[in-house]
C-alpha positions in Angstrom: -36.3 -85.7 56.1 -39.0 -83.0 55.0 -38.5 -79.6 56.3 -41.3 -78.1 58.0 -42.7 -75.1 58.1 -40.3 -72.0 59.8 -41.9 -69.9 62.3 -40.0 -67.1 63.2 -41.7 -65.3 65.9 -42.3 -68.4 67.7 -38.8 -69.3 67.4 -37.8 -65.9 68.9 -40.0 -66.3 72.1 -38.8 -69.6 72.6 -35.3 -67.9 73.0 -36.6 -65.4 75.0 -38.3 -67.9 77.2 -35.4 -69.7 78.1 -33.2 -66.8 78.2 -30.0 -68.3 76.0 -29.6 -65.3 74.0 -26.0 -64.2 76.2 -24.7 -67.8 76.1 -26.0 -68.2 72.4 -24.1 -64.8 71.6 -20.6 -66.3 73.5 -21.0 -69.5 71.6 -21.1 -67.9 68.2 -18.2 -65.1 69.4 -15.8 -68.0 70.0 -16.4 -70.0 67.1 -16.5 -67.2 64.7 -13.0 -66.4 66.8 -12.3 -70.0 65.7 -13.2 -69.7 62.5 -11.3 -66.6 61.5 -7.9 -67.8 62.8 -8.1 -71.1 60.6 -8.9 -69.0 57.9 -6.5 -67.0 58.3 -4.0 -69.9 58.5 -5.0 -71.4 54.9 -4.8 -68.2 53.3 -1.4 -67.4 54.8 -0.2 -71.0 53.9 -2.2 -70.0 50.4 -4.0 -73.5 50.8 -8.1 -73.4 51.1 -10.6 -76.6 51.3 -14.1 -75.5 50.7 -15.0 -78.8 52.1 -13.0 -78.1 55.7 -14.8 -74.8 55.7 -18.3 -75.9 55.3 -17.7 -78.9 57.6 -16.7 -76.1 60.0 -20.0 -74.0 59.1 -22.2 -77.3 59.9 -20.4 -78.5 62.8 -21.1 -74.7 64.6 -24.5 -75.0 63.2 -24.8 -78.1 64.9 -23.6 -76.4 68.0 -25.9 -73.4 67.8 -28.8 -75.7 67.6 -27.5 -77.8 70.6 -27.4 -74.8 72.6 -30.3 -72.7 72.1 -32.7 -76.0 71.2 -33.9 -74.8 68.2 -33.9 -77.9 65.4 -31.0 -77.7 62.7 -33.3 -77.6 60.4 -34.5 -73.8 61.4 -30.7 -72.6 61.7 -29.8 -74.0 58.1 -33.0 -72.4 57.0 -31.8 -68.9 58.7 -28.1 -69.5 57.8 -28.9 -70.2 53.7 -31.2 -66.8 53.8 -28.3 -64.7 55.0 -26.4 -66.1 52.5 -28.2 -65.7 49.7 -28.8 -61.7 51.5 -24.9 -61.3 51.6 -24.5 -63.0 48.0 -26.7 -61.0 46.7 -25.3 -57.6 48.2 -21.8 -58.2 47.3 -22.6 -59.4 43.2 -24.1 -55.8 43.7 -21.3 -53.9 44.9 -19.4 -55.7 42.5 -21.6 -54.7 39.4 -22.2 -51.5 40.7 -18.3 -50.8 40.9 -18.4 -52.0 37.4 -21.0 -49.7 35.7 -19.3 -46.7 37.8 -16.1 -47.7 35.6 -17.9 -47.6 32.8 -19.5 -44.7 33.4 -15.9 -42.6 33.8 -14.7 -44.3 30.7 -17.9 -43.4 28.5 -16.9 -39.5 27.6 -13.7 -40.2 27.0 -13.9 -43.3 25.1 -15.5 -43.2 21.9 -16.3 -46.5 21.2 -18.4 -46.4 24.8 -20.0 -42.9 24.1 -23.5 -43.4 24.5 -26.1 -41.6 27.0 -25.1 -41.1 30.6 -28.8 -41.5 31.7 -28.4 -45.9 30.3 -26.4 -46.3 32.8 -28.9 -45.5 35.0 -31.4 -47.4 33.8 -28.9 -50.0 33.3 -28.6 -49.9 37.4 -32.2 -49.9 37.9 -32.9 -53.1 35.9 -29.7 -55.0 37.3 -30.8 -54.4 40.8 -34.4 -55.1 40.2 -33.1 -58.5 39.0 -31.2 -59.2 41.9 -34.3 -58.6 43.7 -36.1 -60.8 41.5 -33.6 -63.7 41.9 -33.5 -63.7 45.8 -36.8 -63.3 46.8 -37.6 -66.0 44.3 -35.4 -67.9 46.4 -35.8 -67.0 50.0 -39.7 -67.6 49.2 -39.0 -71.5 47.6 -37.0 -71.6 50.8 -39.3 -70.5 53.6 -42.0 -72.6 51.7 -44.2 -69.3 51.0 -45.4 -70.0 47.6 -48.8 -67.7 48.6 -46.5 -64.7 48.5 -44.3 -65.5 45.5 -47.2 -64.8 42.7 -47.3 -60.9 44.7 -44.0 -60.9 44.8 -43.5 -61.6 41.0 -46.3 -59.3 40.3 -44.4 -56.1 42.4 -41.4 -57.0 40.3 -42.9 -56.6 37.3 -44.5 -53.3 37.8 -41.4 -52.1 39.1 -39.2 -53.6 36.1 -41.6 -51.1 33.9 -40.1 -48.2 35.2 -36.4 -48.9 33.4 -38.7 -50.1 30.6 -39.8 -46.9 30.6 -36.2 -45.2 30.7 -35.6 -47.2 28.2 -37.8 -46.1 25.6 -37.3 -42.6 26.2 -33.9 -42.7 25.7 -34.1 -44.5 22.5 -36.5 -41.9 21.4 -34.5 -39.3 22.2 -31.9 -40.9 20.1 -34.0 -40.9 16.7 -35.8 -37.3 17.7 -32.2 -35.8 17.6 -31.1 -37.7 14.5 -34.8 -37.6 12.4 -36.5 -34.5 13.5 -33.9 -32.0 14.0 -32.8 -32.9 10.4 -36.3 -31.8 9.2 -38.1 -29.1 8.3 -41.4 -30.6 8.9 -43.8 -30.3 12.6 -45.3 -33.5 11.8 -42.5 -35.8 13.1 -41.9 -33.1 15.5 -45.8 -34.1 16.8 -45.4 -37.6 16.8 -42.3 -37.9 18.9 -43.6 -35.6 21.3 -47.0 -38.0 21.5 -44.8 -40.9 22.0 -42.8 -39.0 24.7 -45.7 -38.7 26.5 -48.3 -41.8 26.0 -45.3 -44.5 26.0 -44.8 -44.4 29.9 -48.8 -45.0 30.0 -48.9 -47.9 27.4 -45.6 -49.5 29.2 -47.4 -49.1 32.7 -50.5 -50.5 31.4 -48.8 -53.3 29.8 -46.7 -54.3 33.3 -50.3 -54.0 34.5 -51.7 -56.7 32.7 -49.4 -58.8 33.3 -48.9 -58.4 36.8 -53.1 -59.2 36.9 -52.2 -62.4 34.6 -49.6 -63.4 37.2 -52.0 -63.0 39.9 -54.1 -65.5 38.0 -56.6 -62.5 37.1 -58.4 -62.8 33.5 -57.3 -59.9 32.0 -59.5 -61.1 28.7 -62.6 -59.0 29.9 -60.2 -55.9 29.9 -58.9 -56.8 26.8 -61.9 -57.0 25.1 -63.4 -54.3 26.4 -60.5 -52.2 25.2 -60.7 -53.8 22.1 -64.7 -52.3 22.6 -64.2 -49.1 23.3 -60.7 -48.2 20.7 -63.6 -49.6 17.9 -66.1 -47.6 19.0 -63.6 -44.4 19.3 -62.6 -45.4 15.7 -65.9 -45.5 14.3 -67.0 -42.0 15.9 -63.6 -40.0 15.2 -62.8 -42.1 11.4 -62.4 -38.7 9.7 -59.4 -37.9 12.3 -58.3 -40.7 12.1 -57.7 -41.1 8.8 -56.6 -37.9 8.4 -53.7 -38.8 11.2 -52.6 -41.5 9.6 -52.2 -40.0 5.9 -50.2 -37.6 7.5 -48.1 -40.2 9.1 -47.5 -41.6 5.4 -46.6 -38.6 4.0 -43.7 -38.5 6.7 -43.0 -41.7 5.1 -43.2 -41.1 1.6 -42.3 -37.5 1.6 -44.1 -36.4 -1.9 -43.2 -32.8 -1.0 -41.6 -31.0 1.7 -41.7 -27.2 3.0 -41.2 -24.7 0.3 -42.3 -27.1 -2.1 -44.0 -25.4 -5.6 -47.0 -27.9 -6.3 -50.7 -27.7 -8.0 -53.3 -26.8 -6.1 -56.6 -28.9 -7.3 -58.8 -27.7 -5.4 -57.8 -23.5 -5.4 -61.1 -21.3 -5.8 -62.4 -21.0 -9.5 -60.3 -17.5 -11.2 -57.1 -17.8 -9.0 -53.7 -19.5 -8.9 -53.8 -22.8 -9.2 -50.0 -23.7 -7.7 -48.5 -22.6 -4.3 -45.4 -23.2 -1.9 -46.1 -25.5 0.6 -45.7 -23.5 3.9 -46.7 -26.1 6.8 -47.5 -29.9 6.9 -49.5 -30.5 10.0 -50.6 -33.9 11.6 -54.1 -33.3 9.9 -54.0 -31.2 7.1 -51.6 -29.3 5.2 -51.2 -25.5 4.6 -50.5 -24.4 0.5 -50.1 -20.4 0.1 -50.9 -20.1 -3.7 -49.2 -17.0 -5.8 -52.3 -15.1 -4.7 -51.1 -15.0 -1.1 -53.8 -17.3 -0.3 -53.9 -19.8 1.9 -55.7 -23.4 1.2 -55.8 -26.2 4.2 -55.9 -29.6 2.6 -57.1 -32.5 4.7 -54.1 -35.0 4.4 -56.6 -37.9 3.6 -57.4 -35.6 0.7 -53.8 -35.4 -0.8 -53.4 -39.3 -0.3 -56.2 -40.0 -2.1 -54.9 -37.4 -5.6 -52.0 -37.3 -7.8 -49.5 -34.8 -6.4 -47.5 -32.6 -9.2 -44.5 -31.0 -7.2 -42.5 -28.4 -9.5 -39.2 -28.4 -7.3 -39.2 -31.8 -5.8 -36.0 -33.1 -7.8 -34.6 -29.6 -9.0 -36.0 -26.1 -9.7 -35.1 -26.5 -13.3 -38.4 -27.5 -15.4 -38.8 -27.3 -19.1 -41.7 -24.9 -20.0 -44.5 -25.8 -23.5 -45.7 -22.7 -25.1 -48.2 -23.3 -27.6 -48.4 -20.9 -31.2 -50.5 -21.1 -34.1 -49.5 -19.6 -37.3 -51.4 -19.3 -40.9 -51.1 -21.7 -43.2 -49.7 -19.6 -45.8 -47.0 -18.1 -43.5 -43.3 -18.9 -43.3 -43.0 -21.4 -41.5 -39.4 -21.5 -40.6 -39.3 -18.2 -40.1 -41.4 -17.9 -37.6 -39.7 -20.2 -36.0 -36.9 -18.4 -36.0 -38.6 -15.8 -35.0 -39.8 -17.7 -31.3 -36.2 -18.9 -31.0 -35.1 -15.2 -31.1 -37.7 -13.8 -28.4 -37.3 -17.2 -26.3 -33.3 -16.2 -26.2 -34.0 -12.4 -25.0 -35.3 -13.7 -21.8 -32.3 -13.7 -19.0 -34.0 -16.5 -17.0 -34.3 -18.8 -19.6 -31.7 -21.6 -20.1 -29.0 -21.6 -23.1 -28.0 -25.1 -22.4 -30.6 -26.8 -24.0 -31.7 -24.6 -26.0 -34.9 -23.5 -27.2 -36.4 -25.9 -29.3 -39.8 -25.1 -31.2 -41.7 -27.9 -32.9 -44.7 -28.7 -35.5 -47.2 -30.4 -33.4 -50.6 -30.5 -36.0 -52.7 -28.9 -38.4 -55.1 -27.2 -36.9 -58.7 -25.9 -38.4 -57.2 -22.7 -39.1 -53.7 -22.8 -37.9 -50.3 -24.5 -38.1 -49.9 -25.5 -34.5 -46.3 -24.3 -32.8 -44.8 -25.3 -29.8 -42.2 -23.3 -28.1 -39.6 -25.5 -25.7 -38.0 -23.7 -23.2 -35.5 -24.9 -19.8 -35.7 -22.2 -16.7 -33.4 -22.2 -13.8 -36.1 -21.6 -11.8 -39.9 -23.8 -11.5 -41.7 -20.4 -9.7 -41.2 -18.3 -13.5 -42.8 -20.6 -15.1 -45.9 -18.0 -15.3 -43.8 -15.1 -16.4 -41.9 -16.9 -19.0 -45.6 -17.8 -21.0 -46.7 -14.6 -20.5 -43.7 -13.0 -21.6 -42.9 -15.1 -24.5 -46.8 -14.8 -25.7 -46.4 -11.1 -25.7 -42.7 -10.8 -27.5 -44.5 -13.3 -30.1 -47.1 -11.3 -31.0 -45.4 -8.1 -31.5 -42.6 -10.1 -33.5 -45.0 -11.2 -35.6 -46.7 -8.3 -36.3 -43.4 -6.3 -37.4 -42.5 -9.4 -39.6 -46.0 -9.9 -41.4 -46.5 -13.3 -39.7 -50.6 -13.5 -39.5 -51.7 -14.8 -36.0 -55.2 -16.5 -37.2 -58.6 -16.8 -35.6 -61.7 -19.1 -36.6 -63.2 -17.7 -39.3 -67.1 -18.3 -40.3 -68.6 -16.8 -43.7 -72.4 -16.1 -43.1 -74.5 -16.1 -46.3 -77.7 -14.8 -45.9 -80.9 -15.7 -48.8 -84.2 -13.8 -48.9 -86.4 -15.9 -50.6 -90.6 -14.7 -50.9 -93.3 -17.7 -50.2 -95.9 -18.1 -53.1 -99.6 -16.6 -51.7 -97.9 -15.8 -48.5 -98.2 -12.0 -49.3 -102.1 -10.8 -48.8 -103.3 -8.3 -51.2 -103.6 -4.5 -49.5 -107.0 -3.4 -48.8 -108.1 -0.1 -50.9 -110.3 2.6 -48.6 -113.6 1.7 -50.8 -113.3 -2.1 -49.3 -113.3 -0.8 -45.9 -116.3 1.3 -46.4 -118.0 -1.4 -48.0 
């Protein structure tokens, strides 16, 4: 038999017309009366047939409907929504009482020690689903398929709030373990963009979808999102790209604050290495030995090789090039380097300083001085100071520093008839 269409209001003036509601009430007093005494028996007796209980719940059914006139059809329709009201409200009571467990248990348990705020949002979406089950149901029930494409749509949008709750929580997780761990602003920057634009991108996702439930083309929007973030590309690309180099170097991490590296592009005369002293979302901030400061695009440091002193370790070995004559002693002035290259505190023992032939230059054997320091930011001090303890070393020991050397031989030479004969005073008279 096909169930037609329920009519509530109607339903309720026809009880109202023939005044039943009184006798109606009695009827279902008694039987509930009924009811609760048999119940009562089976459970005392510890003996309960579902199938004599809802042969009881039909036959008073059966009953109601006699009495008041309405059709059976309309009380099994009202009788199946309350049910699936009460089911629904006591599986929430029951998983409520269970996350409130949980929730003692989670400080003191360590295997449960996660975030107090999940359990929130664990409520949130448990109780949204309920919603979403029932009111799927009562709709298919009452026949109401107009409403149930709004009604999906509402629950989506409100499933985007624990969505939402979600996200932030897991964010807050990797922000405490990531970016409190770093010395860096940069990751500091992004987590605090996401903190603030994931709500919107969540919201505007539920959106779309609620609009594609609806049976709304969303493909216009789409593409004309697609329209505009192109067009914003093309007209900020600089930015851009400079945003996303410095997301890489979050990734790769080719230097981090306080880092000594070369400076390629430091004004002509001055210090061409620095410390790194900030790494910003566009550019990065490099304070030479000058005290100066240089801002360096970030699309600009992706794009050249990096040389970072103290990346690894602030120990670096240090090349200092010395030419000798060629008719000097060789090993002694090698010994000679050695000796200076020891005097200096900062300068390692262990290896030690090594000083090697490395050609035969036009006027000059061609030394080179290898040295260890403890520490990358002396590398300056340790040529300059080893250049000048060289030079006076050499000069007490005889050891000739040379320097190119041209001989310039000049020849007068007189051009035949190129001399005119001088002019006597009678010629000028003449």
């Amino acid at each position: 038999m096909p169930e037609p269409n329920f009519d509530l209001c109607s339903s309720s003036a026809f009880l109202c017309e023939r005044g039943l509601d009184g006798q109606i009430r009695n009827v279902i007093f008694d039987e509930f009366s009924k009811w609760s005494d048999i119940a009562r028996e089976k459970l005392f007796t510890r003996y309960f047939n579902v199938e004599e209980i809802m042969e009881f719940i039909l036959a008073f059914l059966d009953k109601i409907s006699k009495i008041s006139g309405i059709k059976v059809v309309y009380i099994h329709l009202v009788f199946k929504a309350l049910g699936a009201i009460a089911g629904t409200y006591i599986i929430w009571m029951i998983l409520k009482r269970i996350l409130v467990s949980f929730e003692k248990k989670a400080p003191k348990n360590n295997f449960l020690k996660i975030k107090i705020e999940i359990f929130s949002v664990v409520r949130k979406a448990l109780f949204y689903g309920l919603i979403l089950v029932t009111g799927s149901y009562l709709i298919r029930l009452f026949d109401v398929l107009l409403l149930e494409k709004i009604f999906h749509a509402l629950v989506i949008i409100l499933l985007a709030t624990p969505a939402k709750d979600c996200l932030l929580i897991v964010l807050a997780y990797f922000e405490k373990n990531i970016v409190n761990k770093t010395e860096t602003k940069v990751d500091n920057i992004i987590f605090d963009l996401l903190n603030k634009f994931s709500g919107a991108l969540i919201y505007a996702f539920a959106a779309i979808l609620a609009l594609d439930v609806l049976g709304v083309n969303v493909m216009p929007f789409i593409a004309g999102a697609g329209v505009a973030g192109i067009a914003i590309g093309f007209a900020a690309k600089d930015t851009l790209s400079n945003l996303i180099a410095g997301v890489l170097l979050i990734i790769d991490r080719p230097f981090e604050i306080g880092d000594r590296i070369e400076v390629w592009s430091a004004p002509a005369g001055s210090a061409t290495w620095g410390d790194v002293i900030d790494i910003g979302l566009r550019a990065t901030k490099i304070k030479t030995t000058d005290n100066i400061i240089i801002i360096i695009p970030n699309n600009e440091i992706m794009t050249r090789d990096i040389v970072n002193y103290t990346s690894i370790s602030t120990k670096i070995r240090v090349r200092i090039n010395v030419g000798v004559a060629y008719d000097a002693d060789i090993e002694k002035a090698k010994d000679l380097i050695k000796e200076v290259a020891g005097e200096a505190a900062w300068i390692s023992k262990e290896p030690p300083p090594k000083v090697v032939v490395r050609n035969f230059g036009e006027s000059s054997v061609d030394l080179q001085l290898r040295v260890w320091i403890d520490n990358a930011r002396k590398r300056m001090d340790t040529i300059s100071y080893i250049t000048d303890k060289i030079k006076g070393a050499f000069d007490k020991n005889g050891i000739e520093i040379p320097y190119p050397k041209r001989d310039i031989t000049i020849i007068e030479r007189s051009i035949a008839g190129s001399e005119k004969p001088q002019q006597t005073p009678a010629d000028k008279t003449s």
